[in-house]
N, C-alpha and C positions, 0 to 999 in steps of 0.2 A: 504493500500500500504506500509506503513512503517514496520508496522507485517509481512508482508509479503518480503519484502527487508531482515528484519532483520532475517527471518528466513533460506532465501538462503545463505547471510552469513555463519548461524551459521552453517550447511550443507556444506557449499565450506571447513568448518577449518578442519568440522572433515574428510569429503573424502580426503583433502589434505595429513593430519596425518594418515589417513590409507594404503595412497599409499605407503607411505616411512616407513613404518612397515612391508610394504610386504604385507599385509592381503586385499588389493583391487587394483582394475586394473585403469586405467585412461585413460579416452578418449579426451587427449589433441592433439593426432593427429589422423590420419585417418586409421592409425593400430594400436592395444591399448598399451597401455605402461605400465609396469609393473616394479614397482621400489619402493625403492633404497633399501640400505646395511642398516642392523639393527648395534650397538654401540656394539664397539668391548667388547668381554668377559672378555680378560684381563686386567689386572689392565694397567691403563693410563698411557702411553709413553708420556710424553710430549718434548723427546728429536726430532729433527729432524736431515736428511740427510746433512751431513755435505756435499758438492757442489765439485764434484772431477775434481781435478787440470786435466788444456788442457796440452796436450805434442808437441813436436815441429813440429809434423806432424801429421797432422787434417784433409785432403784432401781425403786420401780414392785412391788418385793416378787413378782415371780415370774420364776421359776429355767426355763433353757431348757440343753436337753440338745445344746448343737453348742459347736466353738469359735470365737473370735472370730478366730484365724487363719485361719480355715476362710471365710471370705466373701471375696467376689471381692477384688483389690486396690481395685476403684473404693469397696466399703464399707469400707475400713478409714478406723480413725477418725481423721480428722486431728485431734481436739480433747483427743488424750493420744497416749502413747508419745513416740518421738522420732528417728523417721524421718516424711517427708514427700514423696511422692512426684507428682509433676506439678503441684506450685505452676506455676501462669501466675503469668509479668511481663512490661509492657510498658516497654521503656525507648525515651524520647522523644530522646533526643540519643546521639552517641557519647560516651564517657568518665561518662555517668549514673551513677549511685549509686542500688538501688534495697531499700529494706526489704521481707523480707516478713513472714510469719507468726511467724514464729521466727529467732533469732539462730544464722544458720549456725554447726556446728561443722566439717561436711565436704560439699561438693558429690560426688554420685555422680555425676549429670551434667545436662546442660543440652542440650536438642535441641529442634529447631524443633514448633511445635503439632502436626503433623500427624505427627511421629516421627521425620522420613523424614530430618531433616539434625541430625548432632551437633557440637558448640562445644565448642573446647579451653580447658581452663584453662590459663592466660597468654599463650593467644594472643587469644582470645575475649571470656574473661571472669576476675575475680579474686576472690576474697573480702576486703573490708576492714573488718575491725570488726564483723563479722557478718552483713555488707551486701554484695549482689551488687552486682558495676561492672564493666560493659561496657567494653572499651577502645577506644583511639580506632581501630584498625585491624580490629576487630571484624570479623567476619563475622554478626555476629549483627543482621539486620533493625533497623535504627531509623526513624523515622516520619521525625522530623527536627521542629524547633518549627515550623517557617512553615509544615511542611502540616499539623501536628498544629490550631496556630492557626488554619486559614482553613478554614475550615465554610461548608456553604452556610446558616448561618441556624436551621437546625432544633431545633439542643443551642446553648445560650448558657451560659454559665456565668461568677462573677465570677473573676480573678482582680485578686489587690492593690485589689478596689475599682472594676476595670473590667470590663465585661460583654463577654464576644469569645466570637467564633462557633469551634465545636470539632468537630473530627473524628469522626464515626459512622457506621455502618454495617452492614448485618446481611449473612450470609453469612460470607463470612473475610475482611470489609473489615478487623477488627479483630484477628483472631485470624494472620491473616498477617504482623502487627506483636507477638505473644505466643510466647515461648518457656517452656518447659517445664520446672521446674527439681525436681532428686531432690537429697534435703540430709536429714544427720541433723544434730540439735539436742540442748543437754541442758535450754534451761529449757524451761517446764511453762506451758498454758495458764491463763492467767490472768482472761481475757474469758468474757461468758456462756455458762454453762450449762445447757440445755435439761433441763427435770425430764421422768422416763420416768413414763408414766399405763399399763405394760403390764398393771398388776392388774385396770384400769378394764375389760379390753376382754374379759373372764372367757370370754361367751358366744362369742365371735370365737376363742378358743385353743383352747376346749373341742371345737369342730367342727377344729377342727388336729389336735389330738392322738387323735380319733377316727376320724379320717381321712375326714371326709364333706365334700363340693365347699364351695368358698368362693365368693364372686362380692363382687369391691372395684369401686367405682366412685368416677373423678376424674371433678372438676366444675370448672372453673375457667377461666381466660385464658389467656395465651403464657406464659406461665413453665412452668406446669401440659401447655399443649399440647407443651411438648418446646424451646421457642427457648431459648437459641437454642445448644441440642444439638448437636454436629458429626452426631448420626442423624436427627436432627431435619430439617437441611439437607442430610443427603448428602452429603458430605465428610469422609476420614479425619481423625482414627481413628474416626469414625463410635460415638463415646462415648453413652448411652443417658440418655434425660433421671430427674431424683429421681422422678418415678411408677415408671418402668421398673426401674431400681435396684432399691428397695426392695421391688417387688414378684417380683422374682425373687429376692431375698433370701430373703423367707419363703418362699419354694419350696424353696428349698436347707436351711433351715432344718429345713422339715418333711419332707422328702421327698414333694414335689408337682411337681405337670408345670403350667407357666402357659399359658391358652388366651388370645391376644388377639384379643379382639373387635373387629373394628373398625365405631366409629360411625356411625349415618347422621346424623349431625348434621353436616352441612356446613362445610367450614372446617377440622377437627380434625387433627390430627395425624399421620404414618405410625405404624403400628405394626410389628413382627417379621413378616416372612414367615411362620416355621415357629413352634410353639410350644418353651419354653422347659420342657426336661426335666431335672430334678432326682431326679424317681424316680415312682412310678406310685402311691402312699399315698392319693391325693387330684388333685383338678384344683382352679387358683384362675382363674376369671372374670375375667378384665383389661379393663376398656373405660374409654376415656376422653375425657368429653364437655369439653372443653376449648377457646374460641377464641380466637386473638389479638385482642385489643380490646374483649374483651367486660367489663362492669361488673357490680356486684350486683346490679344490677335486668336488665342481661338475663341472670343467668342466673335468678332469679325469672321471667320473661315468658317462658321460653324450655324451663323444667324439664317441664310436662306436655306437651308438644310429643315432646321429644327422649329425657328422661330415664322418664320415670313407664312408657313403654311398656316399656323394658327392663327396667327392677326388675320391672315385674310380670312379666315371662318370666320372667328369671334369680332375682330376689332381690338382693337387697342383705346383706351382713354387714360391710363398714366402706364407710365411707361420707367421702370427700375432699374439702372444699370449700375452692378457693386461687382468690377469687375479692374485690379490693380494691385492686388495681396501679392501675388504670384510675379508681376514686373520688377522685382527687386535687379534684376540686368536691365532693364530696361530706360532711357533717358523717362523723366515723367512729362518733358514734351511730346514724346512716343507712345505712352499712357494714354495722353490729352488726343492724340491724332486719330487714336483705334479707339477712343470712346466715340470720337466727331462720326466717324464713321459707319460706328451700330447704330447711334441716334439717327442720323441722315437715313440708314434703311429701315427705321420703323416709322420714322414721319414720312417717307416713300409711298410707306404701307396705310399708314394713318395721318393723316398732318396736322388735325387737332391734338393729337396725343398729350398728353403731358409729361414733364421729361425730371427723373429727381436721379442725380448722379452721387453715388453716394462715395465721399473717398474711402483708403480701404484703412481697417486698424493697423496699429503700429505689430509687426513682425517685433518678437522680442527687443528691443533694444537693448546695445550691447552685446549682442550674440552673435553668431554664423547665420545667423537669418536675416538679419538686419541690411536690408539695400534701400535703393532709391523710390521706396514705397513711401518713407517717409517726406519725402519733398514731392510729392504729386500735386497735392490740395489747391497749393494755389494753381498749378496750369488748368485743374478742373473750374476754380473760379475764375479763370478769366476765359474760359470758354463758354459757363454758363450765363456769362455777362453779354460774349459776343452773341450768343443763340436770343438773349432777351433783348437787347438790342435790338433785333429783325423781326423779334414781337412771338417769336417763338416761347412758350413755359416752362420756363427750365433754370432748377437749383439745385445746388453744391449740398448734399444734408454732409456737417463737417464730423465724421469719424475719427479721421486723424484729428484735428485739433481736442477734438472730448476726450478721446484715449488719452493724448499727449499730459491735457489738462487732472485727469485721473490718476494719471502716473504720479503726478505728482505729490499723492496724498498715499496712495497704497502700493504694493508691490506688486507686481505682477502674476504672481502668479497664484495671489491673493485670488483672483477673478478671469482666471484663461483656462479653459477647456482641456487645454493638451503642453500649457508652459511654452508654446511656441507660438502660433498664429490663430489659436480659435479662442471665441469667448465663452464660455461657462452661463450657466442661466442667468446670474447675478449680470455680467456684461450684455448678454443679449440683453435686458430691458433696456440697459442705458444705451445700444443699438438702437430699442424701440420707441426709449424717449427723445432721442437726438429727432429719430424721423418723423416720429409724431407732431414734433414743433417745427420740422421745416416746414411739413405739410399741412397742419392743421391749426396749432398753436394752441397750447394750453390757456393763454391768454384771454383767446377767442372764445372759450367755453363759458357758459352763464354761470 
């Protein structure tokens, strides 16, 4: 039995290491999953996205009849008020000390990722100074430094100066080592702010409020395909990736029933068994062409194949492209050129469309993954500028700047799926809150 244990182990490391090479599929959920992005080609950026200043008007200038209480808990906004619920932390040692988004005022509580195990304060855990600390008798999962430090290779990263191989893993390699933490706070977020563009999107509300069918289409990589989503993999709490979120949002919104489509583009992601029912006013078209690994040139090579047949069934009225994780060789003028290019062929296909370019999160920084992903942002806003300009609808939702802006308060692997380029349930909402405000605005709500 022990040979035997130890031999499924040794099995689970290598399938693990092969899915995120590309070179094998994984059956972590009930459609197969095929991921992630191999380590960028260029020499290592370890600069990141500098966090772009809000300007004095942030609203987006149009009024929506629901309240902002009124959205699931997974939309509320962590980036105001002053409760916060299911911040992910990872603490590496017992007796750790870990910050997170906000200087605790009061822990409501702390439970294991998946729900199912709760941690007492002062047996567990303590608050000191604002700062959650794990104690040394904890029950609460710690990695430990020597298995956190001994990687096979894959993730490198400097510290003090020295390059050492680090712990990753997709599945709940990671999130098995993440606990769950509910905390109100009284200071105020002070990192970037995403500007809401929902005035831009005029033709897209107008078919809302009139209640005639919508049809959204995502276009993108693993982030976009759902990774690395506890629904995503099939595993509780089976949390819903930022496409899924916000697209049932505007259902609830508007009183609409979401149909998902699912893709024949190979690779893509599970979707909801049953459709998602909000009220019967309208139906919103859900499909989403999305694969792990994939770069801006295949989703250019890849759009009249997979994409262009469905727009022409369905139609298009907003239009998602999160497609730049994976350009780390690539200039991010060359990023900007093969996004111009997917857009130009879905407004080909549809020309009302509406267009939300979302930049991609930060690849580990500091690591062997780290390239020219993190300087895209701005070529995608100055392209979303020139597309607005000619009176086309189309905005920048800022990823890298919110990442950039998060880092700065917690660790990284506090809130990432696989320690490398995917977000964890905790990051997907701030995914879903980002997009929620480019496109709708919390502001906007009654």
């Amino acid at each position: 039995m022990v040979i035997r244990n130890k031999l499924i182990k040794a099995l689970t490391t290598v399938m693990v290491l092969a899915i995120a090479l590309g070179i094998a599929e994984c059956d972590l959920n009930p459609d197969t999953v095929k991921n992630t992005a191999k380590p960028a080609e260029a020499t290592t950026v370890k600069k990141t996205a500098k966090p772009a200043e809000a300007t004095d008007d942030m609203s987006g200038h149009r009024k929506f009849n629901f309240k902002a209480e009124d959205l699931t808990w997974e939309l509320q906004n962590v980036f105001s008020g002053d409760h916060v619920k299911n911040e992910t932390v990872m603490f590496i040692d017992k007796g750790d000390t870990k910050e997170l988004l906000y200087k605790i005022d009061k822990v409501i509580s702390v439970t294991s990722y998946n729900g199912k195990k709760k941690y007492e304060e002062g047996r567990d855990y303590e608050v000191v100074d604002g700062k959650l600390r794990v104690t040394e008798d904890s029950k609460i999962p710690c990695i430990t430094s020597k298995k956190y430090y001994s990687g096979d290779g894959t993730l490198r990263i400097d510290v003090d100066g020295v390059s050492r191989s680090v712990y990753w893993g997709e599945g709940t390699v990671m999130t098995n080592y993440q606990v769950n933490v509910e905390y109100t706070h009284s200071d105020t977020w002070n990192g970037y702010k995403q500007k809401c563009f929902a005035d831009i999107y005029e033709k897209l509300y107008n078919k809302f409020e009139a209640g005639e069918d919508v049809t959204i289409v995502f276009y993108g990589d693993s982030c976009t395909y759902g990774a690395a989503s506890s629904f995503a993999y099939s595993y509780p709490p089976y949390q819903y990736s930022y496409a899924l979120l916000v697209t049932n949002a505007l259902a609830d919104i508007f009183g609409y029933t979401v149909h998902y489509e699912k893709s024949k583009l190979p690779g893509t992601g599970p979707v909801p068994r049953k459709d998602y029912v909000a009220g019967d006013r309208g139906t919103i078209t859900y499909i989403n062409n999305s694969v792990g690994g994939w770069t801006t040139s295949d989703g250019v090579s890849n759009f009249d194949e997979y994409v262009k047949p469905f727009i022409e069934k369905s139609g298009c009225d907003l239009f998602v492209v999160d497609l730049g994780g994976n350009d780390g060789g690539l200039s991010p003028e060359k990023t900007a050129e093969n996004d111009k290019a997917i857009i130009d062929k879905a407004r080909a296909l549809a020309p009302d469309t509406g267009i939300i370019i979302m930049s991609t999160l930060l690849n580990r920084p500091g690591s062997n993954w780290a390239g020219n992903d993190a300087l895209q942002e701005p070529q995608l806003v100055k392209l979303s500028e020139e597309l607005r300009s000619e009176g086309i609808p189309c905005a920048v939702c800022g990823i890298t700047s919110m990442t950039a802006s998060v880092l700065e308060h917690i660790k990284f692997e506090d809130f990432s799926g696989n320690n490398i380029n995917h977000p964890n349930d905790f990051w997907a909402r701030l995914y879903a809150n980002t997009l929620f405000e480019t496109l709708v605005g919390y502001e906007n709500l009654a």
